[in-house]
N, C-alpha and C positions, 0 to 999 in steps of 0.2 A: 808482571810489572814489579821489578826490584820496591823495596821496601822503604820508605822516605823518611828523610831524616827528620830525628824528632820535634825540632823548629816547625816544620811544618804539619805536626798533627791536630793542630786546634783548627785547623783548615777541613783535614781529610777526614776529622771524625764526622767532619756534619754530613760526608756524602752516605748515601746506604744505597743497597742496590736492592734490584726486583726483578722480575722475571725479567723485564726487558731492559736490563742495565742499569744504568746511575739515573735518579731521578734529574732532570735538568731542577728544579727549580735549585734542589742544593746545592749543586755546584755553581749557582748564580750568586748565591747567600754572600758570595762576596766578589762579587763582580756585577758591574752597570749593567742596568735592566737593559734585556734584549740577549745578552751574551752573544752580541758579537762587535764586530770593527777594528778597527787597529789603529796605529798610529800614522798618522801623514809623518813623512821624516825620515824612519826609521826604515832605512833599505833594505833589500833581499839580504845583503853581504855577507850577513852573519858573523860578520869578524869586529874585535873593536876600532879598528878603524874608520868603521863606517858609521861610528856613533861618535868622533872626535869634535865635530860641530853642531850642533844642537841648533835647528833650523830657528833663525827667529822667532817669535810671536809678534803681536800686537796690544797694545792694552786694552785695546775692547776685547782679544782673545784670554790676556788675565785677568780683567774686571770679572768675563761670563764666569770663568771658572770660581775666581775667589768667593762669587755673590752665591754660587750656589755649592759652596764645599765648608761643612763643619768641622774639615778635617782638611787642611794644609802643612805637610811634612816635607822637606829638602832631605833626599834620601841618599843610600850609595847600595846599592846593588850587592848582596853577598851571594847568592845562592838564586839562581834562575831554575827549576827544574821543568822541563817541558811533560806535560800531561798526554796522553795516550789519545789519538785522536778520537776512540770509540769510548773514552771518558770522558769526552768534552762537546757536550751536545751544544747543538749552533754556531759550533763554531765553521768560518766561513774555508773557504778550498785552500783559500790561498794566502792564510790564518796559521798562526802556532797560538796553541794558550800556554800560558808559564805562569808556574806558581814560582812567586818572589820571596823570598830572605831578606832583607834590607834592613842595613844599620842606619840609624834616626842620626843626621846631622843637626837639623833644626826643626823645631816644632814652631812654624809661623800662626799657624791656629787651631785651637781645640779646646772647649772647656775642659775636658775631665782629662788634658793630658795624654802622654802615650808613650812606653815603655821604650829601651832602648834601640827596639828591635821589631819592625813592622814585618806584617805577613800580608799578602794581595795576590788575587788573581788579574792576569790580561793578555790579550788576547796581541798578539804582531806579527805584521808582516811575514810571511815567511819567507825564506832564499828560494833560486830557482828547483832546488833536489826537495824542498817542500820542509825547511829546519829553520827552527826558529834563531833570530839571532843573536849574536853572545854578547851578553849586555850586563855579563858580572865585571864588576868595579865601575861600572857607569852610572853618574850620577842625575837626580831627577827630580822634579817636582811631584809631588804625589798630591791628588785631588778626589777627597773621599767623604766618605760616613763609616762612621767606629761601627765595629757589628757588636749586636749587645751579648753579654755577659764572655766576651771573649777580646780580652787587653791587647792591644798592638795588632789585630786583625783588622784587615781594613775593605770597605765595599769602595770602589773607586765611581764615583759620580756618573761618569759616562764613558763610555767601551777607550774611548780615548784620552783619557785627563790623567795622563800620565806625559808632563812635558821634559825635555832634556834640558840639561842646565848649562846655563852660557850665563858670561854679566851681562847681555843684555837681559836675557828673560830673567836671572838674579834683579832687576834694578827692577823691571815691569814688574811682576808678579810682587815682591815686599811693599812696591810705592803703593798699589793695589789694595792687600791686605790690609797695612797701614791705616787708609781710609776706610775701610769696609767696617775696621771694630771699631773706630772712633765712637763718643758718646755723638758728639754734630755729623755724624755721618749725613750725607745729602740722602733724599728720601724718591722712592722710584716715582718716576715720574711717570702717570698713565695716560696720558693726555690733555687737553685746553680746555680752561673754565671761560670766563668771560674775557672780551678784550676790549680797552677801550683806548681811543684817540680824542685829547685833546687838542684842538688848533689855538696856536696862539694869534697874540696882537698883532704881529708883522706877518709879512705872508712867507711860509719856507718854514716858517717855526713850530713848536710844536712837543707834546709829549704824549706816549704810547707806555701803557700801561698792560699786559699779557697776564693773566693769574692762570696758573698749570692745575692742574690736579694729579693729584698725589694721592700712593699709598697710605691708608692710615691720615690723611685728609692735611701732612703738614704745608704751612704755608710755602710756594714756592711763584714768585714772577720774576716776569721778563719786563724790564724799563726801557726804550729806547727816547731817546732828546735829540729833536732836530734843534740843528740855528743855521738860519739862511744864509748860504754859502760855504758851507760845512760838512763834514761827512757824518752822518748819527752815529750817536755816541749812546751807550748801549752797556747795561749791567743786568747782574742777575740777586734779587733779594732772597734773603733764606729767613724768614719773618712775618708775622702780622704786618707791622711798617716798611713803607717803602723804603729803604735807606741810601741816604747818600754817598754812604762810604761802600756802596756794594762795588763789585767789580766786576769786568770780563771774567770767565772761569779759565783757570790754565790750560792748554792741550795737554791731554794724558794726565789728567785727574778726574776725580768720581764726579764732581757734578760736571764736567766737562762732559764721559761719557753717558749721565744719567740723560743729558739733551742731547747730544749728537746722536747715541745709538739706540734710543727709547725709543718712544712711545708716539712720538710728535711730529701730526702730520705734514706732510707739504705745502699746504695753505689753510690757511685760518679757517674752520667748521663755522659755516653759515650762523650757525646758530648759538654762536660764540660771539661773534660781530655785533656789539652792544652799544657804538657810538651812537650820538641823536642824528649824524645826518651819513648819507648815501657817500660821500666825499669823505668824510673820518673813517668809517668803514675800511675804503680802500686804501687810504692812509694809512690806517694798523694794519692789512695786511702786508701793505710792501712794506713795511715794519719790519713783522715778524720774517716775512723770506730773505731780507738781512741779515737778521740774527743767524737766519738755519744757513746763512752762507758764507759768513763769519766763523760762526761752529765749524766748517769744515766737512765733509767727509770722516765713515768710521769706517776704515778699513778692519777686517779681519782676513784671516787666513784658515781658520778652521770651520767658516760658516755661521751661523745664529744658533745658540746653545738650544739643545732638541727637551 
């Protein structure tokens, strides 16, 4: 195995060998637990060609990532070196693993910062001759954890969280992170506290109160207001107080995806159902299956973050 450029030695010092070759866990040290998968997208082709369109996402696909990566860098590609398949334990048949070079275009997130110059392992697609594909000056979303006591080394979150860059996944992925560091960030939503329905004076009217539970215990409900002959009218409060001024949540915003792709079942939990009579009951539930039909659908394309 020719001899790697020096960029890449904070990488190769961590492997050591033993009787029976490279230990896998160190060559995991900086790659997503499991050490394997690849990228959906990214074709056999091998040429850059085949990486000129960078397959959409979804923003429930940049929410999962953003929510679980300390480390968001917009990168460009210097230096791909393909690893030796009997140095790359787990990786899969039909798998290249490539150690990365890449110049830092943007640091969208990381406390402690990160040099000009990122290092990562990951594992792709291979072409049909079994070679990984050419993917130096290709630019990309990088989705990681800093490895400790080694600058600009990066563990990538999961086998795949390495996405290509287009303005659309440019606009998802920043709108994403955006909200993720805010101080008012929306808070995960784990499922339904109590619900209740008020009926009013006329018959058709009416008001529906939903309290969620949440990580870390912050306030979060769901309001919906009937008026007879009307369609409900429907907000979401971020408070102790129910407030008037709350609103629908945007599509393709955090707390938009914190209720569409959470935690929250298809009908109201029995034992949530807190009105005094049998008839408000059912009243908050078609309520709520409202709301979750109003919310929409959360499409993804890369599946439910593992």
């Amino acid at each position: 195995m020719p001899a790697k450029p020096p960029l890449f030695r904070p990488i190769l010092s961590r492997l050591h060998r033993t009787s029976g070759g490279i230990v896998a866990a160190a060559l995991c040290i900086a790659m997503a637990s499991g050490c394997t998968g690849g990228l959906p997208g990214i074709g056999g082709g091998g040429g850059a060609q085949a990486m000129a369109e960078a397959p959409a996402i979804t923003f429930a696909d940049a929410a999962d990532l953003v929510l679980m990566s300390p480390v968001i860098v917009d990168i460009t590609v210097v230096r791909a070196t393909t690893i030796d398949r009997d140095q790359a334990p787990g990786l899969r048949p039909d798998s290249a693993r490539l150690l990365v070079n890449a110049s830092v275009n943007t640091l969208l997130r990381g406390a402690q910062g990160i040099p000009g110059e990122a290092q990562f392992l990951v594992d792709l697609p291979a072409n049909a001759k079994g070679r990984a594909p050419k993917i130096k000056g290709q630019r990309f979303f990088v989705f990681a954890r800093p490895v400790a006591q080694q600058p600009g080394v990066l563990q990538l979150v999961q086998a795949d969280s390495l996405i290509g860059f287009s303005a659309v996944n440019d606009s998802l992925i920043r709108a994403a992170t955006k909200e993720a560091v805010a101080i008012n960030t929306p808070p995960t939503i784990t499922g339904v506290g109590q619900a209740f329905h008020f009926p009013g004076t006329i018959a058709g009217e009416g008001e529906t109160q939903i309290f969620l539970e949440t990580m870390g215990g912050a306030p979060v409900s769901i309001n919906v207001a009937s008026r007879s002959g009307q369609p409900p009218l429907w907000n979401v409060s971020l408070g102790e107080v129910v407030s008037t001024q709350a609103r629908v949540p945007n599509r393709d915003s955090l707390l938009w995806f914190r209720l569409a792709c959470g935690a929250l079942p298809s009908r109201l939990p029995v034992e949530s159902l807190a009105s005094r009579t049998q008839a408000a009951n059912v009243k908050a539930d078609a309520d709520y299956q409202y709301v979750l039909q109003a919310l929409g659908a959360c499409p993804r394309t890369r599946g439910l973050p593992r």
